[in-house]
C-alpha positions as CSV (number, residue, x, y, z in Angstrom):
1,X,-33.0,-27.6,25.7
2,X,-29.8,-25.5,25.7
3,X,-27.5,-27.2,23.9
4,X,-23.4,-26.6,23.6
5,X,-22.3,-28.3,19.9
6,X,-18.3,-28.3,19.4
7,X,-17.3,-28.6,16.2
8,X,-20.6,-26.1,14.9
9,X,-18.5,-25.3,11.8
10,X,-17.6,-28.2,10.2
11,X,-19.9,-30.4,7.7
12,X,-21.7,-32.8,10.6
13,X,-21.7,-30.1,13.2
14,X,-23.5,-27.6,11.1
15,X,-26.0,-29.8,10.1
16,X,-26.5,-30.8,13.4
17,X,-26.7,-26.7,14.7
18,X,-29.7,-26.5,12.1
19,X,-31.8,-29.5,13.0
20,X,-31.4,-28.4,16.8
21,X,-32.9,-25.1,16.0
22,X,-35.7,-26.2,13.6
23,X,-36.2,-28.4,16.8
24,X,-36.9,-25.7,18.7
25,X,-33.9,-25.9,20.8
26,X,-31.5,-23.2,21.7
27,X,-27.9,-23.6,20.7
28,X,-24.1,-22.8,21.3
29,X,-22.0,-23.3,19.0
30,X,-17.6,-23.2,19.4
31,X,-15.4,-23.8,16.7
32,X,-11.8,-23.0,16.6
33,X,-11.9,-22.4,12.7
34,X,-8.9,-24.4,11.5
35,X,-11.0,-26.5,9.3
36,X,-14.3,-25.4,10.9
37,X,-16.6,-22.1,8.1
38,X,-18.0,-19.3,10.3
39,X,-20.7,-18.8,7.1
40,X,-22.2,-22.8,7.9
41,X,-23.4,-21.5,11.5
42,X,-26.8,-20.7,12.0
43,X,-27.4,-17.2,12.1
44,X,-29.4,-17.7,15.4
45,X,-26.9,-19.9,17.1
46,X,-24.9,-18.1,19.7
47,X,-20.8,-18.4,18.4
48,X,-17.7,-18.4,20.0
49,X,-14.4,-18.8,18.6
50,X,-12.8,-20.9,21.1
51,X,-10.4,-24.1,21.8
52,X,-11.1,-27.1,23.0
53,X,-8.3,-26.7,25.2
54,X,-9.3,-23.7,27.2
55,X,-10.8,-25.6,29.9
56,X,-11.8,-22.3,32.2
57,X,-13.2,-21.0,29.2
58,X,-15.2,-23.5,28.3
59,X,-16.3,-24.1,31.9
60,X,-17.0,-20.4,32.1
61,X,-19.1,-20.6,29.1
62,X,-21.3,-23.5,29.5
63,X,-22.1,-22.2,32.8
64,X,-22.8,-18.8,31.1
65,X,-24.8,-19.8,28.9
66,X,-27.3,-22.1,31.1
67,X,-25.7,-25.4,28.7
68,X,-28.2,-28.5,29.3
69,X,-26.1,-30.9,27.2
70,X,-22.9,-30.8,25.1
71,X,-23.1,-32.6,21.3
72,X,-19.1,-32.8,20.7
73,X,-18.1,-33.2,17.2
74,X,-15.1,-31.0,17.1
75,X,-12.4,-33.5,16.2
76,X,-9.7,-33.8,13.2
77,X,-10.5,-37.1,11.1
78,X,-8.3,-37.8,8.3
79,X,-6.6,-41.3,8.5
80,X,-3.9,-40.9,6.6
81,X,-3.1,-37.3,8.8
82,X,-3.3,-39.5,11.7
83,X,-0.6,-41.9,10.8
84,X,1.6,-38.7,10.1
85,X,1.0,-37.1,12.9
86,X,-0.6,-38.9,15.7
87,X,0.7,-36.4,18.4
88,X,-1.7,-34.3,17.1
89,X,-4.5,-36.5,16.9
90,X,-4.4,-37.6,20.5
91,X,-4.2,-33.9,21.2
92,X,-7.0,-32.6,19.5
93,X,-9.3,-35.5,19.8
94,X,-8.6,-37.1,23.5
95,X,-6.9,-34.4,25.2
96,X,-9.4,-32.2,24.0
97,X,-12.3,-34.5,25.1
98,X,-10.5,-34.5,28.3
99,X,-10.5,-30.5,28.3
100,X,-14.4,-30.7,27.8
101,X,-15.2,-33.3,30.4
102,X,-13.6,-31.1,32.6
103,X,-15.5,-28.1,31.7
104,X,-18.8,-29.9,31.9
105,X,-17.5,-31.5,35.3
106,X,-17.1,-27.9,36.6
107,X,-20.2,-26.1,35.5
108,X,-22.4,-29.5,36.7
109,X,-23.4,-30.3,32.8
110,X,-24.4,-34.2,32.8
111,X,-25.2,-35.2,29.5
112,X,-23.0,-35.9,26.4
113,X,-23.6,-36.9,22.6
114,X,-20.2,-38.6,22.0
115,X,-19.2,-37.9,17.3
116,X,-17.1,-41.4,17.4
117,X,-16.6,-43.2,14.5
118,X,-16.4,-46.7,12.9
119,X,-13.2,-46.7,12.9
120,X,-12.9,-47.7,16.5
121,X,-13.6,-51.5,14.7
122,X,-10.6,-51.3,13.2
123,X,-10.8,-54.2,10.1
124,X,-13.5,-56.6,11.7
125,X,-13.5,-60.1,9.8
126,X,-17.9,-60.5,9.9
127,X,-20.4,-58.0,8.9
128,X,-22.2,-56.7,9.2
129,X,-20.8,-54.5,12.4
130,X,-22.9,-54.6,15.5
131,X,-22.4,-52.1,18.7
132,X,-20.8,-55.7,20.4
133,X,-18.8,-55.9,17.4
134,X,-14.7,-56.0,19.1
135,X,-13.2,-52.4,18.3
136,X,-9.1,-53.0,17.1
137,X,-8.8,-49.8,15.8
138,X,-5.6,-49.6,12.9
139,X,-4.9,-46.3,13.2
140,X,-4.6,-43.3,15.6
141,X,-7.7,-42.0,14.4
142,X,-9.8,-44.3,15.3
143,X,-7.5,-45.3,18.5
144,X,-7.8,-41.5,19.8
145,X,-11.5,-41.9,18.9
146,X,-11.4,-45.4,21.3
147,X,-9.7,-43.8,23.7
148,X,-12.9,-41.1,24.3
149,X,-14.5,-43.8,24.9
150,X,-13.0,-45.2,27.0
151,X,-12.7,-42.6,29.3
152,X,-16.4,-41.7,29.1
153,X,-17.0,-45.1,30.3
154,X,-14.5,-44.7,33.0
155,X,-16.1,-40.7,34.5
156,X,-19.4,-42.3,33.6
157,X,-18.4,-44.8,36.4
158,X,-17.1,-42.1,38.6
159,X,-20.2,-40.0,38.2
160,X,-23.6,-42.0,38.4
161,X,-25.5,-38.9,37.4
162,X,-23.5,-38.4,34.2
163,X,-24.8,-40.0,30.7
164,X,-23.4,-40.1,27.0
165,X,-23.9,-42.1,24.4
166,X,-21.5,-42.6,21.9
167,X,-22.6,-42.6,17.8
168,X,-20.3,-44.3,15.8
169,X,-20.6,-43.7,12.5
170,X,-19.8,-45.1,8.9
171,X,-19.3,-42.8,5.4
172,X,-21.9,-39.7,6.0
173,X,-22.6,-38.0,2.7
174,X,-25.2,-35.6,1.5
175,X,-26.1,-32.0,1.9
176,X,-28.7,-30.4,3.7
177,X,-32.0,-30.9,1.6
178,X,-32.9,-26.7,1.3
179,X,-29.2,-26.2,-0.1
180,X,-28.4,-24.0,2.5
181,X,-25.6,-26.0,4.2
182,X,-22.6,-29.0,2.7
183,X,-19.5,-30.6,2.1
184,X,-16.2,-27.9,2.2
185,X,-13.4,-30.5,3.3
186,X,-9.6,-28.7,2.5
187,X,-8.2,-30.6,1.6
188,X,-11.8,-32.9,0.1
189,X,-11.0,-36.3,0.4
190,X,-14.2,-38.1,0.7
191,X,-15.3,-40.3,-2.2
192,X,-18.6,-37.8,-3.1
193,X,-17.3,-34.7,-3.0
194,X,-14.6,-35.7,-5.4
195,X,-16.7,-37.0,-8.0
196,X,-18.8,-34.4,-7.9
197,X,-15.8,-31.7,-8.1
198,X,-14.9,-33.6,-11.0
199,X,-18.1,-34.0,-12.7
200,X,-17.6,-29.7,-11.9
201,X,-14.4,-30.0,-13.9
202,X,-12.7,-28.6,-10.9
203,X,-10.5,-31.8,-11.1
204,X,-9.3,-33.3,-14.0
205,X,-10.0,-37.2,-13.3
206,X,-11.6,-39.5,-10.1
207,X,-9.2,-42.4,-9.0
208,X,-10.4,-45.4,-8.2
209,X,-8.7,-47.1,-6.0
210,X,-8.3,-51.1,-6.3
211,X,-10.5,-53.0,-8.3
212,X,-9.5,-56.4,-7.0
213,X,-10.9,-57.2,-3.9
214,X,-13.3,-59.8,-3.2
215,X,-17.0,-58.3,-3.9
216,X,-19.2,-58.6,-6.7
217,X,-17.9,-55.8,-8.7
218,X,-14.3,-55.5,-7.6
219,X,-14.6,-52.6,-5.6
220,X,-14.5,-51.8,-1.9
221,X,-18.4,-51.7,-0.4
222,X,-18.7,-48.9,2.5
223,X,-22.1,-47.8,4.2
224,X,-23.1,-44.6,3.4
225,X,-25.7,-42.3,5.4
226,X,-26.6,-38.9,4.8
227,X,-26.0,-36.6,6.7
228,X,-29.5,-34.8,7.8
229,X,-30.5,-38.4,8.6
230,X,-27.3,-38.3,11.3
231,X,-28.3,-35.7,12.5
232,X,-31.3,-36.5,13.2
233,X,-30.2,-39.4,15.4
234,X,-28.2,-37.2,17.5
235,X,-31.5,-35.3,18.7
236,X,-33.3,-38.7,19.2
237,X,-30.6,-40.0,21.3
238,X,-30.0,-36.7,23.3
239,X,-33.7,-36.1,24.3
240,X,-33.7,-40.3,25.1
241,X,-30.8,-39.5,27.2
242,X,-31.3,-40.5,31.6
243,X,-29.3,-39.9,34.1
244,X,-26.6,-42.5,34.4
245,X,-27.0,-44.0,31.0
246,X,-24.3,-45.2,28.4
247,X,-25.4,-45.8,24.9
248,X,-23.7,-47.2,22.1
249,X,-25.5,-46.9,18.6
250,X,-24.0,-47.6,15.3
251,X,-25.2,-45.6,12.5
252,X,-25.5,-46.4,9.1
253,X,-28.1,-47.7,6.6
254,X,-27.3,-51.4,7.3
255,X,-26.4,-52.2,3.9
256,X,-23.3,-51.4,1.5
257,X,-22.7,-49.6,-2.0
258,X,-19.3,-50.2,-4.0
259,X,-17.2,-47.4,-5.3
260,X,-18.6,-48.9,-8.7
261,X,-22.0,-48.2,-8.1
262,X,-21.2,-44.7,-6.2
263,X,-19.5,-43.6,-9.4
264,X,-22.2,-44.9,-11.7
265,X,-24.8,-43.0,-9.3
266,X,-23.3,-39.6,-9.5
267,X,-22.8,-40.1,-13.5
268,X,-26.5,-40.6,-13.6
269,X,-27.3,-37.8,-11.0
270,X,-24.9,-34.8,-12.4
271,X,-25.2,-35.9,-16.3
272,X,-21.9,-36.4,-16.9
273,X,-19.6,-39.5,-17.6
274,X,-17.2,-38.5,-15.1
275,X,-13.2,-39.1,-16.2
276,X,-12.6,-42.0,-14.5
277,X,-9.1,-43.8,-13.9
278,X,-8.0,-46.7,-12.5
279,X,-5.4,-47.0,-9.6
280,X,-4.1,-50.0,-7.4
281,X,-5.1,-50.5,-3.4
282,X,-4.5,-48.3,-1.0
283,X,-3.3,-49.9,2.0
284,X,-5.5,-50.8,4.8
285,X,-8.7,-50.6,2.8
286,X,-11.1,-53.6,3.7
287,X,-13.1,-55.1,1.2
288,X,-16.3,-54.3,2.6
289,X,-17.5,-51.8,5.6
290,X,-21.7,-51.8,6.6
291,X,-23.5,-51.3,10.1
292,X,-26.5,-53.3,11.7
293,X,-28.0,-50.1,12.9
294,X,-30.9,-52.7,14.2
295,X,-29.8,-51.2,17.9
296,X,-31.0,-47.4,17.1
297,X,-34.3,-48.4,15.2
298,X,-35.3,-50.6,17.9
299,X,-34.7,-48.7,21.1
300,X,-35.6,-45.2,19.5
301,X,-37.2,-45.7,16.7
302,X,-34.7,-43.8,14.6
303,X,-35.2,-44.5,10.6
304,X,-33.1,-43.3,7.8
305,X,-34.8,-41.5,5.1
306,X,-32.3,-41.8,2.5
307,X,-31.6,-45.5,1.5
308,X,-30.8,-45.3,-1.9
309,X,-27.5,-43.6,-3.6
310,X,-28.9,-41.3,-6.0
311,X,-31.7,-38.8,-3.4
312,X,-28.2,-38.8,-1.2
313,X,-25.9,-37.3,-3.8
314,X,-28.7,-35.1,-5.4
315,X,-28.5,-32.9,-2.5
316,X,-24.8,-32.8,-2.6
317,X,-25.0,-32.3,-5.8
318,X,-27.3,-28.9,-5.2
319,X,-24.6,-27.8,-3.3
320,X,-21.9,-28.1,-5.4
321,X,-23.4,-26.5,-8.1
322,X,-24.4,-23.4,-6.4
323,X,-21.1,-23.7,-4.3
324,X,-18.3,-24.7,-6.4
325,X,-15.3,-23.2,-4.4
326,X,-16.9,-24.4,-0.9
327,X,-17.8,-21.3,1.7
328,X,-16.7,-17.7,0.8
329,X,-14.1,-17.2,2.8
């Protein structure tokens, strides 16, 4: 299949680029570049440096290039930036969307693989989280993540030939498993990388955040999945894709790890007793985060292959080593 990834750059959609064409699909890759590394494409993916806002282009292109189906991660997706700056969220992230459906509407391109996120739940009171779980997002992250939704639903209506599914997705960690592709976040935020830069010594200490809250080690617990195995979802679901269908899949491992544990796990994976200090809650942090991905397993047959904490960081660990300052630039 021809495939059109936005977003080919960045740490999910890279990942994602490879798997395609180890799949034996053909792929196209845009990526504006502003947090996006032209050195994690695929040397035999097609690139283009291009916005998500240039409709015509992206129209142009698609039809081009022959594009059977679109995989869109190209998003921003740092809560705390959202709050800051939500203008810029709903820009990038649902305007953008907008600027794609467009596109696909005008070069007759019928099938979508929607990057949402669990954050379209919001702060839900039971885990854990199923697909009919009510989404209250808290923040305009995950609200300009809802709203794509939202509006897939409604041109899925409008269009009976058109199908998408929509992944929704908890903490993805990891590095490819052949160390050829990872994590290069500026600024790096998520909970792995930074231990890992620490264990480097490219930081001085790890905070941890709250150690308070109501689980069994005081910690907040989060799903994590790695990121190879998420990627390999997104090629289930897009060859499972028919004409008309909307699909919502959660994934995740189905089961949560405390910060506690993820720091203990990296100190045992990298050899190091990584400086550790203690900090209060950061607001809006629920106690505990972790998917039913019973939805995926069943209806595709989907199955993670990395369960446990330590295989996970190992391979972002491979990559930090041999990458300490991210992709040459």
């Amino acid at each position: 299949m021809k495939v059109l990834v936005t977003g080919g750059a960045g740490y999910i959609g890279s990942h994602a680029v490879k798997q395609l064409i180890e799949a034996g699909h053909q792929v196209v890759v845009i990526d504006n570049l502003i947090r996006g590394h032209r050195q994690a494409v695929h040397p035999e993916a097609l690139f283009y440096q291009m916005d998500l806002a240039d409709t015509q282009a992206l129209a142009d292109l698609l039809r081009q290039e022959g594009v059977q189906c679109v995989m869109h991660f190209a998003a921003l997706a740092y809560v705390g930036e959202s709050v800051q700056h939500p203008l810029t969220y709903y820009r990038n992230n649902t305007a953008g969307a907008v600027s794609l459906l467009e596109a696909m509407q005008q070069a007759g391109v019928k099938r979508l693989v929607f990057s949402s996120t669990c954050a379209t739940y919001g702060e839900p009171k039971q885990m854990p989280i199923t697909e009919t779980t009510p989404q209250r997002p808290v923040n305009p992250y995950g609200w300009s993540k809802w709203c794509v939704e939202q509006i897939l639903r409604d041109y899925a209506a409008a269009d009976g030939e058109f199908a998408f599914a929509s992944l929704r997705y908890f903490n993805v960690a990891g590095a490819a498993a052949d160390g050829t592709l990872g994590e290069d976040h500026r600024p790096e935020t998520h909970l792995i990388p930074s231990l890992l830069l620490t264990a480097l010594g490219r930081r001085e200490k790890f905070v941890l955040f709250g150690t308070d809250y109501p689980t069994p080690d005081g910690t907040c617990i989060r799903d994590y999945i790695h990121v190879e195995d998420l990627c390999q979802a997104h090629i289930q679901v897009m060859e499972a894709l028919r004409p008309g269908d909307q699909r919502y899949y959660n994934l995740g491992i189905g089961r949560g790890y405390s910060v506690r544990e993820v720091y203990e796990a990296a100190c045992r994976v990298t050899g190091v007793r990584i400086p550790l200090e203690y900090g209060p809650r950061r607001p809006g942090d629920p106690p505990v985060l972790y998917a039913d991905a019973t939805k995926i397993r069943t209806e595709l047959g989907w199955q993670p292959r990395y369960t446990e904490l330590e295989p996970m960081i190992a391979t972002a660990w491979q990559w930090f080593q041999n990458h300490p300052e991210g992709y040459p630039e």
